[in-house]
C-alpha positions as a Markdown table, in Angstrom:
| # | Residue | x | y | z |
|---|---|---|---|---|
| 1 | Unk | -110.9 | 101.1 | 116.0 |
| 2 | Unk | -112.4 | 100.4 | 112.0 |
| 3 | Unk | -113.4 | 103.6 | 110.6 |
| 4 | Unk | -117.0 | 103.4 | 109.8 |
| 5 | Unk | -116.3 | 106.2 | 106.7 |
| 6 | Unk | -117.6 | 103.6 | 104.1 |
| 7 | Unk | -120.7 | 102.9 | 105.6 |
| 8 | Unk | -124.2 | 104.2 | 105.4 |
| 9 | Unk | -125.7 | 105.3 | 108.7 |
| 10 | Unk | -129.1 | 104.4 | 109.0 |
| 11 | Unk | -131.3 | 106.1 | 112.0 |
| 12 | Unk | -135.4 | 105.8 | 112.5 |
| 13 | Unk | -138.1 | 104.7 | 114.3 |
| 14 | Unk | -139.3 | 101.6 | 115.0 |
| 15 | Unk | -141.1 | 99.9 | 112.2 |
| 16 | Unk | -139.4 | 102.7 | 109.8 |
| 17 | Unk | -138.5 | 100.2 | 107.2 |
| 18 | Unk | -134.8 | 100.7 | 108.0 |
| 19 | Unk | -133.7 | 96.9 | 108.1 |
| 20 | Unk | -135.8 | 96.3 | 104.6 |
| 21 | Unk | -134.4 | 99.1 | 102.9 |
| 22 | Unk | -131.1 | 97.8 | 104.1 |
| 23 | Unk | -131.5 | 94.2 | 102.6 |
| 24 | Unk | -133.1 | 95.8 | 99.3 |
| 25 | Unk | -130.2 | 98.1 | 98.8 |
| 26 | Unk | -128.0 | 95.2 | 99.3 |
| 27 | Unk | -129.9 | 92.7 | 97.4 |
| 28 | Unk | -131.0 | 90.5 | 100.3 |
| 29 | Unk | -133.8 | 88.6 | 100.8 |
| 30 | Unk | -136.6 | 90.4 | 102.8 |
| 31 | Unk | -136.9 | 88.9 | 105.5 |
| 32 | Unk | -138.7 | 90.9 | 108.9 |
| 33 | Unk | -136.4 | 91.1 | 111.7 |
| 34 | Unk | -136.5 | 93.4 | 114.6 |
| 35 | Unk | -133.6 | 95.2 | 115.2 |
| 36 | Unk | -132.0 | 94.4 | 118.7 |
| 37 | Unk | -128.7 | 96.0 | 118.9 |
| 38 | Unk | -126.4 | 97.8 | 116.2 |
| 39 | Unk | -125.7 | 95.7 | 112.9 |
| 40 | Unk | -122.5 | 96.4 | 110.9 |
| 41 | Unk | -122.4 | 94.9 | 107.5 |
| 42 | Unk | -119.9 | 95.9 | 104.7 |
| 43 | Unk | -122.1 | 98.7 | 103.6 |
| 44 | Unk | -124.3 | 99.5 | 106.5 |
| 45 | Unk | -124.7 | 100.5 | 110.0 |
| 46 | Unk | -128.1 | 99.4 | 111.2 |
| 47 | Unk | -129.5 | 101.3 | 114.5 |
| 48 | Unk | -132.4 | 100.2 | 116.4 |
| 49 | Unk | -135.3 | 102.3 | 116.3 |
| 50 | Unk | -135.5 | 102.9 | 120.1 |
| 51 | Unk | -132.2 | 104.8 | 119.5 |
| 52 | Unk | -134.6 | 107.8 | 118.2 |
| 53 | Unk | -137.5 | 107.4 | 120.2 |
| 54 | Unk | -136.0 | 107.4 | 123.4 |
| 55 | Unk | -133.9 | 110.7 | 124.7 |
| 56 | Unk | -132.2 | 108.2 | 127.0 |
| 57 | Unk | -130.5 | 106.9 | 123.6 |
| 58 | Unk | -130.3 | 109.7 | 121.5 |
| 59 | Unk | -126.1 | 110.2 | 122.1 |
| 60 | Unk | -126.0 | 106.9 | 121.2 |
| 61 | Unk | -126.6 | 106.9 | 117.9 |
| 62 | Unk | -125.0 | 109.6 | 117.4 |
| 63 | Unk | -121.9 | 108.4 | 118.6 |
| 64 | Unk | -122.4 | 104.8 | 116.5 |
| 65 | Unk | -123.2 | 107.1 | 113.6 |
| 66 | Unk | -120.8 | 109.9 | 113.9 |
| 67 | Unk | -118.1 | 108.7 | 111.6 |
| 68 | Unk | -120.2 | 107.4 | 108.7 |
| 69 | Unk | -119.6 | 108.2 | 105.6 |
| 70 | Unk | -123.7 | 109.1 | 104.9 |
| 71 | Unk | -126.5 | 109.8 | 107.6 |
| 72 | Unk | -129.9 | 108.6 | 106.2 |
| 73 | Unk | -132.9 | 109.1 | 108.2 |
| 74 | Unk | -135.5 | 107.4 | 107.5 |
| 75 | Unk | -139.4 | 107.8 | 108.2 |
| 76 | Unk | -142.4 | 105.6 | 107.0 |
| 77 | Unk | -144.9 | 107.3 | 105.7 |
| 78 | Unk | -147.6 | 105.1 | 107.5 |
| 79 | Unk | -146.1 | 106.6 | 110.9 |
| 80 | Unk | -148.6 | 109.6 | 112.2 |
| 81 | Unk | -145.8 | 110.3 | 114.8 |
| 82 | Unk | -142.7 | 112.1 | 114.9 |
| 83 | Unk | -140.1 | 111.6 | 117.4 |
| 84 | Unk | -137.0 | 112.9 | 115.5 |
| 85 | Unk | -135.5 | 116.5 | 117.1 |
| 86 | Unk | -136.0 | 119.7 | 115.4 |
| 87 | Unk | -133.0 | 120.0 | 113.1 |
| 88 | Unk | -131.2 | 116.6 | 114.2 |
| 89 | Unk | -129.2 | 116.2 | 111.5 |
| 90 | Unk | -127.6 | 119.3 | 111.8 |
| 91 | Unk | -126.2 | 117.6 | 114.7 |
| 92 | Unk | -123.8 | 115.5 | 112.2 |
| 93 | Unk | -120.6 | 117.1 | 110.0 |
| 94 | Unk | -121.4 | 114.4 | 107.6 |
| 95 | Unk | -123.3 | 114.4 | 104.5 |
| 96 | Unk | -127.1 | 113.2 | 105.4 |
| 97 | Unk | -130.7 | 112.5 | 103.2 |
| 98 | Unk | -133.9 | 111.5 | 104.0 |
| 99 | Unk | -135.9 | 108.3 | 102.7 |
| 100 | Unk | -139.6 | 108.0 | 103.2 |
| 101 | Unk | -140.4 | 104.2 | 103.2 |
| 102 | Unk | -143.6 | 102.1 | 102.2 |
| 103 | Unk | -144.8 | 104.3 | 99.7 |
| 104 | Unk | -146.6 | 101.4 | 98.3 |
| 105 | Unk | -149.2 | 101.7 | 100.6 |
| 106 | Unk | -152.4 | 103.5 | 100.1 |
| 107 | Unk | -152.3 | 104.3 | 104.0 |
| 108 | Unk | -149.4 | 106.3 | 103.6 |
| 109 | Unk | -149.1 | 110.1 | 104.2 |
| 110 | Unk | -145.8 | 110.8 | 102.1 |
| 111 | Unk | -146.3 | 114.7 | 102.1 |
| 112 | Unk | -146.5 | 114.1 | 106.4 |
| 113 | Unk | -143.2 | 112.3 | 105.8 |
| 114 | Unk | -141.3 | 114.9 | 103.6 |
| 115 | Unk | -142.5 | 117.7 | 106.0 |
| 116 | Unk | -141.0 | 115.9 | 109.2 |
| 117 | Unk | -137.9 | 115.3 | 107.4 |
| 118 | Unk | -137.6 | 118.4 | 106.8 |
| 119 | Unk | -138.4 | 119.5 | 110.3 |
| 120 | Unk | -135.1 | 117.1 | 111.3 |
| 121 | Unk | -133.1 | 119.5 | 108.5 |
| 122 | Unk | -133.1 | 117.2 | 105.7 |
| 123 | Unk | -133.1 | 119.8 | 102.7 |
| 124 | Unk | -136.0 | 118.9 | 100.5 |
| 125 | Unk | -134.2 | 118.1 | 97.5 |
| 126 | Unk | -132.1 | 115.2 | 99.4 |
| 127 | Unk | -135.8 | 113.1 | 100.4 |
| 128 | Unk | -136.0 | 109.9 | 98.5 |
| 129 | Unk | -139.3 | 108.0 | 98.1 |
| 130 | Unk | -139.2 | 104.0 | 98.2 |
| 131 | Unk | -140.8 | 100.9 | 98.9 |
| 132 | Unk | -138.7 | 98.2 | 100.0 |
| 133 | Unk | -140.9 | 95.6 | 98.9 |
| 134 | Unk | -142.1 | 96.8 | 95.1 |
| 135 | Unk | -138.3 | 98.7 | 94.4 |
| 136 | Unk | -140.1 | 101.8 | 93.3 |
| 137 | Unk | -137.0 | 104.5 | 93.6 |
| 138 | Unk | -134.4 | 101.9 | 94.9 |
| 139 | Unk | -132.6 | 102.8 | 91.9 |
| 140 | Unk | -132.7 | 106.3 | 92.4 |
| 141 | Unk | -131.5 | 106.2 | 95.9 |
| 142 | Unk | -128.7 | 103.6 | 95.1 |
| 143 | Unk | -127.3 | 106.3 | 92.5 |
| 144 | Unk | -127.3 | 108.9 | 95.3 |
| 145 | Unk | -125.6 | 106.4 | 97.8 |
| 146 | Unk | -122.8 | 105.8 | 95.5 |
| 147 | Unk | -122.3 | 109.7 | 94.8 |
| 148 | Unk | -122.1 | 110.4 | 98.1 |
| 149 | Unk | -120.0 | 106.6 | 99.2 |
| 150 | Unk | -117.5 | 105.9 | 95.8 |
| 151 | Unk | -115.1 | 108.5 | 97.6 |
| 152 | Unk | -115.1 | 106.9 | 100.8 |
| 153 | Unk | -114.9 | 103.5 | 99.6 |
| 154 | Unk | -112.4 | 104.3 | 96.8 |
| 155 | Unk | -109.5 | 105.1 | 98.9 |
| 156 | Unk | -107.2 | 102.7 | 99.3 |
């Protein structure tokens, strides 16, 4: 089996921006497409959102996930619900952060995103803000991808 150490892992809801914030990070067009099943791409592994909302699925992504190189959860700020487990990431012996997406909208409750992204166990100081669609702190959050992914994908 491929190892999966030099991808990024990226778990959320439905609707959480993961798939745009997948294309934007690898310079893709934006295009709106519902995650079915997992995507692998070079860099990424793409979970569908149902794989947090529903308990039934919850093993499953962390199975699909388990050997990434980087967890990032990721939670919209234009989401009034939570249905990420106390302390989830905790549940991972891999590095993870949290990215609150569509910050570009004036709907948006970031400070509701931080706090349940926290409440997953996402340190505070490892939450990125971005929008997908203007690239507000895309560059930010590339730099901390490659800190925690040039090891991984360096080896030979």
């Amino acid at each position: 089996m491929a190892s999966n150490r030099k991808r990024v892992a990226l778990i959320g809801k439905i609707g959480s921006g993961k798939t745009t914030l997948m294309q934007r990070l690898s310079q893709e067009e934006l295009i709106y497409a519902k995650t079915q099943m997992i995507s692998y791409t070079d860099h990424f592994i793409d979970t569908p959102g149902e794989f947090i909302e529903l308990p039934f699925f919850a093993r499953q992504a962390i199975n699909v996930t388990m050997d990434a190189g980087l967890v990032i959860l990721v939670n919209s700020c234009i989401d009034p619900q939570n249905s990420v487990s106390p302390n989830f990431v905790h549940t991972y012996n891999i590095p993870s952060i949290g990215v609150v997406t569509k910050i570009d909208r004036e709907d948006g409750n970031i400070k509701r995103s931080r706090n349940l992204l926290v409440y997953a166990g996402i340190h505070p100081k490892h939450i990125y803000e971005v929008s997908a669609y203007t690239g507000e702190g895309i560059e930010e959050l590339q730099k901390v991808i490659h800190h925690y992914m040039d090891p991984h994908r360096n080896k030979k």
